[in-house]
N, CA, C and O atoms as a GROMACS GRO file, in nm:
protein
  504
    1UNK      N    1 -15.968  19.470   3.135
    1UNK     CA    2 -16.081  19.479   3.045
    1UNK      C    3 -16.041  19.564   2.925
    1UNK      O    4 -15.988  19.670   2.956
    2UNK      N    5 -16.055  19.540   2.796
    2UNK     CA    6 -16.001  19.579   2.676
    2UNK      C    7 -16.123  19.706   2.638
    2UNK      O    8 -16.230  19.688   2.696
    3UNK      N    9 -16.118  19.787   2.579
    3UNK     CA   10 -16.142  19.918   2.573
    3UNK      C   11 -16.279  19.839   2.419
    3UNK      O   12 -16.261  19.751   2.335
    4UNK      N   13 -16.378  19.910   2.444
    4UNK     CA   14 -16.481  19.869   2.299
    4UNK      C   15 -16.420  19.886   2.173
    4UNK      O   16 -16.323  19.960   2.189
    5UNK      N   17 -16.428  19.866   2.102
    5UNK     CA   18 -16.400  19.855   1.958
    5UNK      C   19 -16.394  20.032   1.927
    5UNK      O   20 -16.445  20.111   2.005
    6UNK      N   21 -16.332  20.068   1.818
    6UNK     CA   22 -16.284  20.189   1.805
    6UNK      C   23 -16.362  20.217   1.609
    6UNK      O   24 -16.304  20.171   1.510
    7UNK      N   25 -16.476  20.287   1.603
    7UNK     CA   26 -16.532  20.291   1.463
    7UNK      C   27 -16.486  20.473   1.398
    7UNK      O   28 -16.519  20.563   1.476
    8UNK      N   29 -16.446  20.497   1.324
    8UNK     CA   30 -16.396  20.646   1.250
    8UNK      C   31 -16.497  20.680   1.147
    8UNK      O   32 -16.501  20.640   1.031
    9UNK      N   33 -16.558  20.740   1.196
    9UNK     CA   34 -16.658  20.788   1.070
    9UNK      C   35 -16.573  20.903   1.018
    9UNK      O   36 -16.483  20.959   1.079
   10UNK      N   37 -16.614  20.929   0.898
   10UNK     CA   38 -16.527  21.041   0.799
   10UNK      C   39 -16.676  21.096   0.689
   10UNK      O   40 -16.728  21.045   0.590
   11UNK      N   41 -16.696  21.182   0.744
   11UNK     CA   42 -16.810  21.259   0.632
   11UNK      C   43 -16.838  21.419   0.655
   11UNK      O   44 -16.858  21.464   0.767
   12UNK      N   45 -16.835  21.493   0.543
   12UNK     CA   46 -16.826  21.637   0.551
   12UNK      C   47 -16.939  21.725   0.607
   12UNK      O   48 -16.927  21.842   0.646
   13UNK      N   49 -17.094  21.625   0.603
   13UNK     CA   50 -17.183  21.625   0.634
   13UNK      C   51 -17.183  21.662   0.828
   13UNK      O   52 -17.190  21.565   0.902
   14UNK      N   53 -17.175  21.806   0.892
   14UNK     CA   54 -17.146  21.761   1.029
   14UNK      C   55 -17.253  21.720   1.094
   14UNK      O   56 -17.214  21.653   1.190
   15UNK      N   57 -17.388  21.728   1.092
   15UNK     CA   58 -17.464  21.683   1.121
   15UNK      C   59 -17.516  21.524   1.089
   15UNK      O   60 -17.603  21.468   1.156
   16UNK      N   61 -17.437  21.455   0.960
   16UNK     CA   62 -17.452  21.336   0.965
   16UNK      C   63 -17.313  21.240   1.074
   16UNK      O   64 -17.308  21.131   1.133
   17UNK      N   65 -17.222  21.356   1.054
   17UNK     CA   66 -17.103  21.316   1.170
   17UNK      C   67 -17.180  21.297   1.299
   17UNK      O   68 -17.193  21.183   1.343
   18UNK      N   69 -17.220  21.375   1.348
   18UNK     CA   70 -17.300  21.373   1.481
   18UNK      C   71 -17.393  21.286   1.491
   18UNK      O   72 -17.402  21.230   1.600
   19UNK      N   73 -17.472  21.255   1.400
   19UNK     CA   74 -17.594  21.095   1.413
   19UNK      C   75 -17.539  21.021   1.413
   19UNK      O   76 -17.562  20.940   1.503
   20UNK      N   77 -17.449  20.995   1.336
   20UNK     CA   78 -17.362  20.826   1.334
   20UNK      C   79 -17.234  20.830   1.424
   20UNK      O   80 -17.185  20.718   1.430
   21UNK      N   81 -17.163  20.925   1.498
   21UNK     CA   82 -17.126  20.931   1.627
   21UNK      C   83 -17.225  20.887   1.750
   21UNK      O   84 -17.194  20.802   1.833
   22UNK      N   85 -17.330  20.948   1.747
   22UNK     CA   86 -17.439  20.978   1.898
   22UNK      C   87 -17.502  20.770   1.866
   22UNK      O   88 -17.545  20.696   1.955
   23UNK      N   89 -17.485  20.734   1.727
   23UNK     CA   90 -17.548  20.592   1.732
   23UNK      C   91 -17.472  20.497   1.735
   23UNK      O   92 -17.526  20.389   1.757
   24UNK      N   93 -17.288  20.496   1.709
   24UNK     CA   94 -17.252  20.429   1.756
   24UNK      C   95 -17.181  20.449   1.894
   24UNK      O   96 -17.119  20.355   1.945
   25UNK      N   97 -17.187  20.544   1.942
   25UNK     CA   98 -17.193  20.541   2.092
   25UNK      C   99 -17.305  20.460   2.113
   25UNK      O  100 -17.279  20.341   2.095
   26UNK      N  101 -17.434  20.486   2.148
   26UNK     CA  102 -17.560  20.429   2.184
   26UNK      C  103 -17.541  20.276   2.166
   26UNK      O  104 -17.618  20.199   2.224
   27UNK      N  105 -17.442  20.229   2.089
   27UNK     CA  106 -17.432  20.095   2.079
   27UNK      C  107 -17.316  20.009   2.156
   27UNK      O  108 -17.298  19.890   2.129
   28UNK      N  109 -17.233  20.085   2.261
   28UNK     CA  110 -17.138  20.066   2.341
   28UNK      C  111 -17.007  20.104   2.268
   28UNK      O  112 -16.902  20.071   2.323
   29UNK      N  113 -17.004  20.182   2.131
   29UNK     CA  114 -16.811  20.138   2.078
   29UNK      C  115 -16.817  20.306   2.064
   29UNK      O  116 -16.910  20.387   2.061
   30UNK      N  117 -16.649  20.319   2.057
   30UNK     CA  118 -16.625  20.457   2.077
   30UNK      C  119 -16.618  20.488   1.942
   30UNK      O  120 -16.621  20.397   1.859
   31UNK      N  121 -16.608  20.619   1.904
   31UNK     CA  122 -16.644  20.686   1.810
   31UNK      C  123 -16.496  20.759   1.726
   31UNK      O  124 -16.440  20.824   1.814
   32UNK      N  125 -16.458  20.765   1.663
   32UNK     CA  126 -16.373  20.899   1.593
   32UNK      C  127 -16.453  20.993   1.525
   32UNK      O  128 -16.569  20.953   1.518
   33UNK      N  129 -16.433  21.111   1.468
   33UNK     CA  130 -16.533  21.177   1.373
   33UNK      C  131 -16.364  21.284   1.278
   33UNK      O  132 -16.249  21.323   1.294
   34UNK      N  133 -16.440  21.278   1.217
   34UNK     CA  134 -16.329  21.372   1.092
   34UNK      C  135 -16.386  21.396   0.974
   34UNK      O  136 -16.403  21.304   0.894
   35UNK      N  137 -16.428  21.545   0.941
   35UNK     CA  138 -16.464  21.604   0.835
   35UNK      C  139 -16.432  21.536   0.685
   35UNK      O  140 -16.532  21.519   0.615
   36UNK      N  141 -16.299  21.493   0.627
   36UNK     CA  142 -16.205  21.524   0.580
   36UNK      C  143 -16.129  21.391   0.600
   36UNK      O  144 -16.067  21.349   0.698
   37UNK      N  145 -16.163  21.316   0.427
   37UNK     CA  146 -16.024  21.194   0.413
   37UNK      C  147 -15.893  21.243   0.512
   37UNK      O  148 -15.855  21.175   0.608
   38UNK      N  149 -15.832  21.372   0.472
   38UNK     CA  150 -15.699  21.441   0.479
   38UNK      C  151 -15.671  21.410   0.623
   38UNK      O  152 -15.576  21.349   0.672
   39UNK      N  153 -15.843  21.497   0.718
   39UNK     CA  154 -15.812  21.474   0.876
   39UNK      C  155 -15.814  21.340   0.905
   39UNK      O  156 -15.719  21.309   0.978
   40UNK      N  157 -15.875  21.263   0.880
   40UNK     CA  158 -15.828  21.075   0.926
   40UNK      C  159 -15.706  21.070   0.866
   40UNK      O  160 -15.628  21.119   0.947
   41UNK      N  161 -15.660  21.044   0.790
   41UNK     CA  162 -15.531  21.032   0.697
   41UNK      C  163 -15.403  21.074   0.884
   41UNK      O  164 -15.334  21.006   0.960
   42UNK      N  165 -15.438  21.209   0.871
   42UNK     CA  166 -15.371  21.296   0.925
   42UNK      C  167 -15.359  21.252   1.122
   42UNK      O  168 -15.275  21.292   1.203
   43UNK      N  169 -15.447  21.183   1.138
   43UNK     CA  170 -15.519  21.133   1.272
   43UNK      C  171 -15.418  21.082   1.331
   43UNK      O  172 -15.387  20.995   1.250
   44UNK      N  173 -15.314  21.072   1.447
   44UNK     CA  174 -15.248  20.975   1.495
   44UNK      C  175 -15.299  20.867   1.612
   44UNK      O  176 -15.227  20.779   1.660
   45UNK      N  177 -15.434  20.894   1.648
   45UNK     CA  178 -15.469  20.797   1.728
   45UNK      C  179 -15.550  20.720   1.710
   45UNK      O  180 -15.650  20.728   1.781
   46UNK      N  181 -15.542  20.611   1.607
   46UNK     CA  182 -15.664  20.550   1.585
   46UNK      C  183 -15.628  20.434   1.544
   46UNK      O  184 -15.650  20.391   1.431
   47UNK      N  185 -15.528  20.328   1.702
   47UNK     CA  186 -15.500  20.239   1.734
   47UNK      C  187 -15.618  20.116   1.778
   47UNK      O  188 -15.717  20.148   1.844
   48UNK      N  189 -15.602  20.022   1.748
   48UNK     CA  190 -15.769  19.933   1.773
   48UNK      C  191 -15.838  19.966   1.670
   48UNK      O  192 -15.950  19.918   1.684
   49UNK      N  193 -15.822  20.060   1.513
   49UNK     CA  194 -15.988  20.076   1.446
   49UNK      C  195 -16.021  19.953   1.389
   49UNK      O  196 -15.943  19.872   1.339
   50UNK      N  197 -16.199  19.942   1.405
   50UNK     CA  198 -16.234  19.872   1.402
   50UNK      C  199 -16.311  19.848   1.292
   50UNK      O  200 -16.354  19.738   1.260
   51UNK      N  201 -16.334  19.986   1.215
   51UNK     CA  202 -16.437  19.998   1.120
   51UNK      C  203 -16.403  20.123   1.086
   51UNK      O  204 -16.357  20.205   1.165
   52UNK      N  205 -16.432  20.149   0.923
   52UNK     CA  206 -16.499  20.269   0.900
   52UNK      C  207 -16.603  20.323   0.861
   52UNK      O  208 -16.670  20.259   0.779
   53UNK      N  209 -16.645  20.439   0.899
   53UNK     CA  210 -16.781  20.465   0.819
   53UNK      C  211 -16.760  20.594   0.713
   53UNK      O  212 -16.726  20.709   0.740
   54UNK      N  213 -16.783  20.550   0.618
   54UNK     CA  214 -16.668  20.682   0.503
   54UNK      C  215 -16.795  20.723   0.395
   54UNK      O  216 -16.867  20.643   0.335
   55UNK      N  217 -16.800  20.873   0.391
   55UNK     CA  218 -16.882  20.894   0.298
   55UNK      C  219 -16.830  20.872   0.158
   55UNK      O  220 -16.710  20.844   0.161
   56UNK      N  221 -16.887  20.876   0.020
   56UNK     CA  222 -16.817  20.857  -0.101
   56UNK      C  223 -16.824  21.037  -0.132
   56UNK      O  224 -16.716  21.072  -0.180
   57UNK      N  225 -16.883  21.105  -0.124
   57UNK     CA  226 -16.830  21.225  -0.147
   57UNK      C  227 -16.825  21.338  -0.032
   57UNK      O  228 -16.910  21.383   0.045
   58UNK      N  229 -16.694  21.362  -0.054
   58UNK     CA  230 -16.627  21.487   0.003
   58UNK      C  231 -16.545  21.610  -0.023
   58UNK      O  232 -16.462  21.562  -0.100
   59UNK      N  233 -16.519  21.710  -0.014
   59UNK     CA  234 -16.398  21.793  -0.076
   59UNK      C  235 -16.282  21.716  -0.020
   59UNK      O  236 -16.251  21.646   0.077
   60UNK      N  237 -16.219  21.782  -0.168
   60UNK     CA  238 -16.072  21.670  -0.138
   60UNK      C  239 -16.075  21.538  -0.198
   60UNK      O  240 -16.124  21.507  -0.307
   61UNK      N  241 -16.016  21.463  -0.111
   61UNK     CA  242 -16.035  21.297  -0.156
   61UNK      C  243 -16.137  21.300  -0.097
   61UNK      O  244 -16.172  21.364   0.001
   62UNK      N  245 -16.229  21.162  -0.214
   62UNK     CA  246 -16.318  21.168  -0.182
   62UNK      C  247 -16.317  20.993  -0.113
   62UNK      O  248 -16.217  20.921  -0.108
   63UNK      N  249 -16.449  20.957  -0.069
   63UNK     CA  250 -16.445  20.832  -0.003
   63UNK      C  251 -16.342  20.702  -0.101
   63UNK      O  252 -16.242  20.643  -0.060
   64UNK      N  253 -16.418  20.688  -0.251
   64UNK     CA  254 -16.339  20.598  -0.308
   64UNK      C  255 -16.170  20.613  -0.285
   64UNK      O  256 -16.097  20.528  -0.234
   65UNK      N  257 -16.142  20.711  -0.324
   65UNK     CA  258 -16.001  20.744  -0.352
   65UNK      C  259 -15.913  20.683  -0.159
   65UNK      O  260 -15.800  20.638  -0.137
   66UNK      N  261 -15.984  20.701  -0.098
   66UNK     CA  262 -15.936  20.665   0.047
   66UNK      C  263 -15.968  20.524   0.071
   66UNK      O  264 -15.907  20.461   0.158
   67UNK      N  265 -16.042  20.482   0.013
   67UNK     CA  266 -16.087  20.291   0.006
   67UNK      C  267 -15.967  20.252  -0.047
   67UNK      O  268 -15.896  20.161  -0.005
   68UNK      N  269 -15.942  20.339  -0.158
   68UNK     CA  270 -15.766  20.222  -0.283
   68UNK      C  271 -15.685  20.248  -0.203
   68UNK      O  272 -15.617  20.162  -0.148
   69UNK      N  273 -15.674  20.414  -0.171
   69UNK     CA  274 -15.512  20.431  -0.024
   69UNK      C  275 -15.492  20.304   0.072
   69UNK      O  276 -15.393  20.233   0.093
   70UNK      N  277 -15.613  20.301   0.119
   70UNK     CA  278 -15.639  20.202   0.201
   70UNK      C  279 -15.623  20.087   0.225
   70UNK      O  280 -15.594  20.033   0.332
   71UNK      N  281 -15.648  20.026   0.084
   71UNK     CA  282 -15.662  19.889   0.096
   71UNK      C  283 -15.504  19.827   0.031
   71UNK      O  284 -15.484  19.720  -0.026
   72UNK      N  285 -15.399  19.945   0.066
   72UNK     CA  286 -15.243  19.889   0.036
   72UNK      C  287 -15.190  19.914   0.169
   72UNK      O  288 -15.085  19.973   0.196
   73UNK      N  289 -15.288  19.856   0.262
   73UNK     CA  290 -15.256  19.847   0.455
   73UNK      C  291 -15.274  19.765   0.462
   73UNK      O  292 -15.379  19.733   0.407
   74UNK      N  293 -15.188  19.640   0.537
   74UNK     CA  294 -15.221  19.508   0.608
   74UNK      C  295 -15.319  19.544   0.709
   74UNK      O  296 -15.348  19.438   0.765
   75UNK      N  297 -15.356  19.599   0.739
   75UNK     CA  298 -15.419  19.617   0.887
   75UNK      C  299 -15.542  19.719   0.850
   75UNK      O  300 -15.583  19.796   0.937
   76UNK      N  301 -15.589  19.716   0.740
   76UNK     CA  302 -15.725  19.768   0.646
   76UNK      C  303 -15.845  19.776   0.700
   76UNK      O  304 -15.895  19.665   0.683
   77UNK      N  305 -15.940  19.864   0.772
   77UNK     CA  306 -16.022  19.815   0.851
   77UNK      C  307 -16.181  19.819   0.714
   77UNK      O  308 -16.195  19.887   0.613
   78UNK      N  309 -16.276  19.708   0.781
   78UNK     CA  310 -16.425  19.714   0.719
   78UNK      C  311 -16.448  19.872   0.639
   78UNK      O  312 -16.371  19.966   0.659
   79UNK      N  313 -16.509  19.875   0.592
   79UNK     CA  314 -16.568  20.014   0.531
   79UNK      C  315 -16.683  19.981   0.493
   79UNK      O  316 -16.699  19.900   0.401
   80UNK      N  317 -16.822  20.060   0.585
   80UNK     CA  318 -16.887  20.083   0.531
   80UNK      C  319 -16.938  20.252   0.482
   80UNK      O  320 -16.952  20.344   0.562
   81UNK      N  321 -16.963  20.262   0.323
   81UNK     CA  322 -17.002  20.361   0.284
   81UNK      C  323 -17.140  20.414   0.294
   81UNK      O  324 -17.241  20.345   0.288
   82UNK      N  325 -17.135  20.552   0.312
   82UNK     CA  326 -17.276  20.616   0.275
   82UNK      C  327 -17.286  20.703   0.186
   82UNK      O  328 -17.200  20.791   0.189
   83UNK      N  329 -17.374  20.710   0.094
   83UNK     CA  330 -17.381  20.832   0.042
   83UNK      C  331 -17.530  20.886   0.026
   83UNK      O  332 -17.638  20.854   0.075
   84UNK      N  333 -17.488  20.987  -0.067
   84UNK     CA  334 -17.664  21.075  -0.098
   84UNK      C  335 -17.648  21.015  -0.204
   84UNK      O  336 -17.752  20.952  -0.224
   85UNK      N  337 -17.521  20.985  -0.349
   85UNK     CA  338 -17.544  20.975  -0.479
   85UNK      C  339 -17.575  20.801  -0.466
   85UNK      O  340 -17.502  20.707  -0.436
   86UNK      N  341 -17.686  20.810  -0.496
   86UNK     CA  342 -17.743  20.623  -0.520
   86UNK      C  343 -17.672  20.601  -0.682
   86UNK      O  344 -17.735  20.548  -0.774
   87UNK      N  345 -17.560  20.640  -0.692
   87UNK     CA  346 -17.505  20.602  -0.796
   87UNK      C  347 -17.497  20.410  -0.858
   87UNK      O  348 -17.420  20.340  -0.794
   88UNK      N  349 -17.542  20.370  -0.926
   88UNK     CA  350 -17.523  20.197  -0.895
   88UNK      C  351 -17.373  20.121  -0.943
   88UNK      O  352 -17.332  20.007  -0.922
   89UNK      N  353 -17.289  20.287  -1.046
   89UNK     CA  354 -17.178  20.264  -1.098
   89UNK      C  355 -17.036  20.262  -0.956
   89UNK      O  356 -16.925  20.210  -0.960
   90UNK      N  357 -17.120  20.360  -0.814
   90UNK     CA  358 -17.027  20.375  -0.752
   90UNK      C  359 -17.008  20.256  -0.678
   90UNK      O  360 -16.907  20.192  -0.649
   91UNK      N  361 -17.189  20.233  -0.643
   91UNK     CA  362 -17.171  20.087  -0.568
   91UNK      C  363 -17.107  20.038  -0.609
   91UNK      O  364 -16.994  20.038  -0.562
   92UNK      N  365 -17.127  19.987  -0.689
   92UNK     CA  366 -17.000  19.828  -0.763
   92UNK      C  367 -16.872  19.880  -0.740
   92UNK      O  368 -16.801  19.800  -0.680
   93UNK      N  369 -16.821  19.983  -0.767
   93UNK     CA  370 -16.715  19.999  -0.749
   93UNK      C  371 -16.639  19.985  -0.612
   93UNK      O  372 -16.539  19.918  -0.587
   94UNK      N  373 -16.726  20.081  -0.518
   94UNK     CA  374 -16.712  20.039  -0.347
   94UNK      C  375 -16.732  19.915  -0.372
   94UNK      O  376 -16.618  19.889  -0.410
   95UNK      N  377 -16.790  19.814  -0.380
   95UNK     CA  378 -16.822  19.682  -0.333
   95UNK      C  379 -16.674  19.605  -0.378
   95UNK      O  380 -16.626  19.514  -0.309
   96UNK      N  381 -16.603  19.660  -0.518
   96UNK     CA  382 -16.532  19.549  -0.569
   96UNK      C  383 -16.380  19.612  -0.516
   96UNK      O  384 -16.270  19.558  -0.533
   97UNK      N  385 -16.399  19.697  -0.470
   97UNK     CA  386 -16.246  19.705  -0.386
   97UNK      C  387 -16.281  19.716  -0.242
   97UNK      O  388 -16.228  19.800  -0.169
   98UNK      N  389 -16.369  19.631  -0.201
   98UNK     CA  390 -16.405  19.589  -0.073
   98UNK      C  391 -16.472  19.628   0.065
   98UNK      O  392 -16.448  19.593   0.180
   99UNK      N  393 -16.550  19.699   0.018
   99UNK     CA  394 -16.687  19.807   0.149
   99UNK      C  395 -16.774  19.629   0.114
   99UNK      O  396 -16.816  19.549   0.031
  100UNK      N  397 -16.746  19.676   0.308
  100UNK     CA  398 -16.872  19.575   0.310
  100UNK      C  399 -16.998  19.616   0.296
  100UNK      O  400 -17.078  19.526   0.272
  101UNK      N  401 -17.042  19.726   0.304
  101UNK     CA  402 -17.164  19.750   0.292
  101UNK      C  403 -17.168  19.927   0.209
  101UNK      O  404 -17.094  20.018   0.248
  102UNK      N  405 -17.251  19.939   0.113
  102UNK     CA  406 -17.269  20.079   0.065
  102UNK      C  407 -17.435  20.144   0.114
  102UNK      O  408 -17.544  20.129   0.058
  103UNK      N  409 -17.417  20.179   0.175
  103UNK     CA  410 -17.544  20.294   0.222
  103UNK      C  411 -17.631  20.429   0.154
  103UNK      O  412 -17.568  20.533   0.134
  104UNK      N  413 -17.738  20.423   0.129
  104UNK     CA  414 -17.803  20.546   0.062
  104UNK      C  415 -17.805  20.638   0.207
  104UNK      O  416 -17.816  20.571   0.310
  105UNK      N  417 -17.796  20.782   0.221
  105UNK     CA  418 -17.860  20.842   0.301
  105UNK      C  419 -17.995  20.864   0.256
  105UNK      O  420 -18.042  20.810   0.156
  106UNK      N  421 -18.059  20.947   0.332
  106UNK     CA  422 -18.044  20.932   0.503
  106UNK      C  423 -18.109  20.750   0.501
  106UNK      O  424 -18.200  20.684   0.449
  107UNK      N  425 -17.973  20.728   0.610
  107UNK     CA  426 -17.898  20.580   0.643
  107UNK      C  427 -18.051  20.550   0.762
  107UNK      O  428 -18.111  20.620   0.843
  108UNK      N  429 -18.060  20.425   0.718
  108UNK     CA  430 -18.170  20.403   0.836
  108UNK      C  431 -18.085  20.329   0.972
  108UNK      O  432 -17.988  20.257   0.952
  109UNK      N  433 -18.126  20.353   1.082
  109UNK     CA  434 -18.024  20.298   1.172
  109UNK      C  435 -18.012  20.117   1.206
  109UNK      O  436 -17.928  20.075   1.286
  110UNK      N  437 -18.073  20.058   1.160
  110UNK     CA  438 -18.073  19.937   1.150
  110UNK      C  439 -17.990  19.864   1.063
  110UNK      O  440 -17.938  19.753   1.080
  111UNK      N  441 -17.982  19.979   0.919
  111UNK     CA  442 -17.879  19.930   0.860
  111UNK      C  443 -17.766  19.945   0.831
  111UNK      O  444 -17.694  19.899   0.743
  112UNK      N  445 -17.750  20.032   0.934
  112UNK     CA  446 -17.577  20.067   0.985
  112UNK      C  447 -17.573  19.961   1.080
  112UNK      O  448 -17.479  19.882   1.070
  113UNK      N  449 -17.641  19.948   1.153
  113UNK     CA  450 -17.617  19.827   1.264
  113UNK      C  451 -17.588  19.730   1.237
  113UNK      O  452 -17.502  19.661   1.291
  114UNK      N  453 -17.693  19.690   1.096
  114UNK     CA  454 -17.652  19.564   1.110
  114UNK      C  455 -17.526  19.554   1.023
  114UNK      O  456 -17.503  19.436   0.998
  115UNK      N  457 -17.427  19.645   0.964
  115UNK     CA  458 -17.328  19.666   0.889
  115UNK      C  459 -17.241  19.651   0.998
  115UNK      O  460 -17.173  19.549   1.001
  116UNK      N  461 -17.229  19.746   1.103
  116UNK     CA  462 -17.191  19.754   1.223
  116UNK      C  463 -17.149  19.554   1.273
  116UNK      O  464 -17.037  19.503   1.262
  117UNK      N  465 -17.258  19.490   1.318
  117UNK     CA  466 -17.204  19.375   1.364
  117UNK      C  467 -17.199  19.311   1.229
  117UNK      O  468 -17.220  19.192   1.252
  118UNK      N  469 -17.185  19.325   1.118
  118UNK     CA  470 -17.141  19.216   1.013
  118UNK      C  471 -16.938  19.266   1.030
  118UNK      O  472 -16.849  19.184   1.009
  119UNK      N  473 -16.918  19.387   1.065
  119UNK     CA  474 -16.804  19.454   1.059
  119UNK      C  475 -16.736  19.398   1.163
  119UNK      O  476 -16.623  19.356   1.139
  120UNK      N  477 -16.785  19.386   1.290
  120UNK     CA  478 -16.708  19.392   1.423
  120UNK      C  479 -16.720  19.244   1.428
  120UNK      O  480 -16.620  19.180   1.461
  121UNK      N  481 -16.832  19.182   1.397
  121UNK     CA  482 -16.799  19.010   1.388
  121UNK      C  483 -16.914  19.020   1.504
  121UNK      O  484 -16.867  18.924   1.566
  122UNK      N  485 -16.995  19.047   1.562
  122UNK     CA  486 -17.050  19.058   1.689
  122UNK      C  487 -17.157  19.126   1.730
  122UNK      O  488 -17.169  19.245   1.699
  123UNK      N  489 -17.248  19.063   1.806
  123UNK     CA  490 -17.364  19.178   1.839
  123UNK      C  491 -17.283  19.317   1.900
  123UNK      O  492 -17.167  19.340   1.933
  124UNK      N  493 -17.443  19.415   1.895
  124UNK     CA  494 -17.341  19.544   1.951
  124UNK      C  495 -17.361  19.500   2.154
  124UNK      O  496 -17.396  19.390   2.198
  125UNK      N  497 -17.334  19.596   2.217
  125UNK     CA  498 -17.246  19.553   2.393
  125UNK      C  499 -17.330  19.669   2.453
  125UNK      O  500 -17.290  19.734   2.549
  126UNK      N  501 -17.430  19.687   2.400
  126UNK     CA  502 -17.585  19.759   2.426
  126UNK      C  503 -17.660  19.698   2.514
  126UNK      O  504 -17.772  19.741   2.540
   0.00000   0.00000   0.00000
């Protein structure tokens, strides 16, 4: 039996780390959490990811700047973003180097979910 899908959230926010950990647990898939582009960057176990969930601002690199790193990986996973700045200049920008989905906080949980199975290809195993 193959292990659930593997999702990395990355946001400086630790209390938004902890809601969107505790909800995609609640939805059967395991979780990563990391403050800090640098600490995912830095991560060596995050074989199977399946998704990310990446804030657009953080100290350091911020979400965008880890979407372009990113997307010069064959093996590139979904991104969906959240943020507080309802910027509409950032959206487009996330959208056109490829987040499937950009999020306002506070994220309602339905629409991480349903970002969630547009990402994994699949209902959630709830």
């Amino acid at each position: 039996m193959s292990a659930p899908p593997l999702v990395a959230i990355v946001d400086d926010d630790a209390s938004m780390r902890e809601a969107l950990r505790d909800l995609v647990g609640s939805l059967g898939y395991r979780a990563a959490v990391f403050a800090t582009a640098d600490d995912y960057l830095g991560a060596s176990d995050l074989g199977g990811l399946a998704c990310l969930i990446l804030d657009v601002q953080m100290p350091g690199m911020n979400g965008l700047d880890l979407q372009r790193r990113l997307a010069c990986e064959k093996s590139a996973p979904p991104i969906i973003f959240v943020t507080s700045y309802g910027d509409e200049q950032v959206r487009r920008r996330a959208l056109r180097g490829g987040a499937l989905c950009v999020l306002e906080k506070p994220v309602q949980d339905r629409a991480i979910i349903a970002c969630l199975e547009t990402a994994l290809g699949r209902a959630p195993t709830h």
